[in-house]
C-alpha atoms as one frame of an Amber mdcrd trajectory, in Angstrom:
protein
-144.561  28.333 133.811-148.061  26.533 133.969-149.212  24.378 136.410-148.448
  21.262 135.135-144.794  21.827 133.862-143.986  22.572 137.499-145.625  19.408
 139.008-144.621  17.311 136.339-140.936  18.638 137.858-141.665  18.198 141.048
-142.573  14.503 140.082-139.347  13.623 138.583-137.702  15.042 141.338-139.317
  12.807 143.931-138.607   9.784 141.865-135.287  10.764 141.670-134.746  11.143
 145.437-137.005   8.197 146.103-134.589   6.115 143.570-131.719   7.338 145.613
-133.297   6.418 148.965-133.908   2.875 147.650-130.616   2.296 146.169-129.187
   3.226 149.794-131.192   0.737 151.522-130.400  -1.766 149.323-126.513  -1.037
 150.086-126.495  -1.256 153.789-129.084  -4.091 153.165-125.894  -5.743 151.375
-123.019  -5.039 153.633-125.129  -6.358 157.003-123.586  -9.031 158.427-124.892
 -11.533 161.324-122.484 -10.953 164.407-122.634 -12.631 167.930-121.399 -10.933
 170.721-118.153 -13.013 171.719-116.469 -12.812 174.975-112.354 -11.345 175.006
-109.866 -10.928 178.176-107.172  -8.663 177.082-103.918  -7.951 178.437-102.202
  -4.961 177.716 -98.773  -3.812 179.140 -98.493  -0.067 178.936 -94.855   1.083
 178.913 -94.469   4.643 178.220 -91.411   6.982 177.507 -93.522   9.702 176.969
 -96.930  10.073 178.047 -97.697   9.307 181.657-101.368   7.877 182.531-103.039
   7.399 185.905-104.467   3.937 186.154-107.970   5.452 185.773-107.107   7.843
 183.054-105.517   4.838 181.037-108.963   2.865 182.183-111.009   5.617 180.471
-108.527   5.611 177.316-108.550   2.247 176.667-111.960   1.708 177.235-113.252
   4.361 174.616-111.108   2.609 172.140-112.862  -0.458 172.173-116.384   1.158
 172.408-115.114   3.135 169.252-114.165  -0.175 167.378-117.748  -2.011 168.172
-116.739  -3.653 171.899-120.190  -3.483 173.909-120.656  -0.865 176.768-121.038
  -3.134 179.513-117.119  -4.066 179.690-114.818  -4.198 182.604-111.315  -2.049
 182.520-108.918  -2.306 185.445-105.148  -1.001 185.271-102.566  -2.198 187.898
 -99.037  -1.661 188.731 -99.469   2.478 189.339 -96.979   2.637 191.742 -98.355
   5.733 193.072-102.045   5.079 193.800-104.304   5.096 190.661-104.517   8.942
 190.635-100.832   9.529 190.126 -99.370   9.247 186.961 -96.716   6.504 185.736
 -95.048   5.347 182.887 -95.906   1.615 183.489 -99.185  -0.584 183.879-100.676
  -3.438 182.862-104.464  -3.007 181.465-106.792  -5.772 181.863-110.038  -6.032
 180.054-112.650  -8.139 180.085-115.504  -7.118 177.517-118.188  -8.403 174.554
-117.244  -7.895 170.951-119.379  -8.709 167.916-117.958 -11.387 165.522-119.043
 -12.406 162.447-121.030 -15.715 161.538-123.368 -17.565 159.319-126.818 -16.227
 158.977-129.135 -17.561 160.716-127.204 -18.711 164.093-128.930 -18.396 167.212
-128.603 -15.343 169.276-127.177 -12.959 165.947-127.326  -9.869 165.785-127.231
  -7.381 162.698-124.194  -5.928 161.993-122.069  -4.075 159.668-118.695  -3.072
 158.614-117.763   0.220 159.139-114.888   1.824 157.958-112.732   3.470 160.645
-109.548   5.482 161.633-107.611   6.393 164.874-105.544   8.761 164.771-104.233
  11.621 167.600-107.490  13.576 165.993-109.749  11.084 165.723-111.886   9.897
 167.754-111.894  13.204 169.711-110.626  11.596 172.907-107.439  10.788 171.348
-103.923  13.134 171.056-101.161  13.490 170.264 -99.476  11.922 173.253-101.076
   8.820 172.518 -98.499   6.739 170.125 -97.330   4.068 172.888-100.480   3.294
 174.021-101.795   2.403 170.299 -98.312   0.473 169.966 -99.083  -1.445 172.966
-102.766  -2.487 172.121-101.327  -4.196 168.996-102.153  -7.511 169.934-105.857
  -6.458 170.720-106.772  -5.105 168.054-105.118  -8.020 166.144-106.925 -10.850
 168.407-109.751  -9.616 170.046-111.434  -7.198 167.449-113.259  -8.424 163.952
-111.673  -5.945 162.192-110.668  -6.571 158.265-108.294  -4.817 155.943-106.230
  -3.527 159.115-103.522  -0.880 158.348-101.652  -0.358 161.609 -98.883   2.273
 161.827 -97.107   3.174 165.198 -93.245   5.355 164.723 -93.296   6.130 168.658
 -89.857   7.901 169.613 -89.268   8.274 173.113 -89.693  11.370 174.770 -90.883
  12.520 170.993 -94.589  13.683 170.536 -95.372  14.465 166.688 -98.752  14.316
 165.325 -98.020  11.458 162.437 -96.677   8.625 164.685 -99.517   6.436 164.626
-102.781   5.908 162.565-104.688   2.838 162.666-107.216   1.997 160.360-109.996
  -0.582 158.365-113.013  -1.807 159.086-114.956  -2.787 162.221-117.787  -4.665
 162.863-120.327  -2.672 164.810-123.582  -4.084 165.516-126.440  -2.117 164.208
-128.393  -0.006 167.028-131.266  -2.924 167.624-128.902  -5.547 168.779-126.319
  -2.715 170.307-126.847  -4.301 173.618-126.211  -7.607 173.449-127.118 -11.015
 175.359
C-alpha cells in the first residue's frame, strides 16, 4: 500500500474521531444547566425491623447518599435517639441534616453554577456503599429525596418486609443534578 493511500486513511480517520469528539461536546454543551447551591434541613426518622445502625454508621450512610445524588461535601449529619450510645446499634433514630444542594434556575442568575443532569440508580449494589440490608433506610428518606433533591423523572421502589433481606426490595432511580467539577464547591 503506497504512501499516500495510508495517510489519506489515517486522515479520514481523524476526521472521523474529531467529528465524534465535537458532536460530544456539543451534547453535554446542551444538557448543562445553571444550578445554585440551595440550602435543605432534613428530617429523617429511621425505624428499622431489620437492619440495625449505630448513630454514626447511619451518619456515614446517609451522608454518602446525598453526596451520590449532587448534595455538596461540606454538609452536617447528626443521628439521635441511639439509646445505647452512638456506637451501639438500634433499630430507631432520627437523622438530621443540614446540607447545600444544587437547584436549577434561569441562566444567567447570580452566583450559578454549571450543572447537569445525570442519570442515576441506587440500588443494594449500587453505589458500592450500599447492601442489601438497606431497604428501610431508602423507605424512610422518601420525603428527601422527594423535597430536598432536584431530581426529575424519579422512579422510587421500596417492598421492605420485616425481618426480610432480599436483594430486589428497593431501587431508586432518575436523574440528578450534579454540578459540574468547576463550581463542585459551592458559595
Amino acid at each position: 500500500m503506497s504512501r499516500y493511500a495510508d495517510s489519506a486513511r489515517m486522515r479520514r480517520h481523524l476526521a472521523g474521531w474529531a467529528l465524534l469528539l465535537a458532536s460530544v461536546r456539543l451534547a453535554q454543551a446542551a444538557d448543562t444547566q445553571s444550578a445554585i447551591w440551595e440550602h435543605h434541613h432534613a428530617k429523617i426518622n429511621y425505624v428499622g425491623f431489620t437492619t440495625l445502625y449505630t448513630c454514626s454508621g447511619l451518619e456515614s450512610k446517609v451522608q454518602g447518599i446525598l453526596e451520590f445524588l449532587g448534595a455538596r461535601h461540606d454538609m452536617t449529619v447528626r443521628a439521635t435517639g441511639c439509646m445505647g450510645g452512638p456506637e451501639i446499634p438500634t433499630h430507631n433514630a432520627f437523622v438530621e441534616a443540614d446540607f447545600y444542594s444544587p437547584t436549577p434556575v434561569a441562566d444567567g442568575s447570580a452566583d450559578a453554577v454549571a450543572a447537569r443532569w445525570t442519570s442515576f440508580q441506587i440500588t443494594y449494589q449500587h453505589p458500592i456503599f450500599m447492601g442489601s440490608g438497606d431497604c428501610e433506610l431508602i423507605q424512610s428518606m422518601k420525603e428527601t429525596f422527594e423535597k430536598s433533591l432536584a431530581v426529575r423523572g424519579l422512579a422510587y421502589y421500596t417492598d421492605c418486609f420485616p425481618h426480610e433481606v432480599h436483594d430486589d426490595d428497593f431501587k431508586v432511580g432518575g436523574e440528578a443534578l450534579e454540578v459540574m467539577p468547576a463550581g463542585r464547591n459551592g458559595g
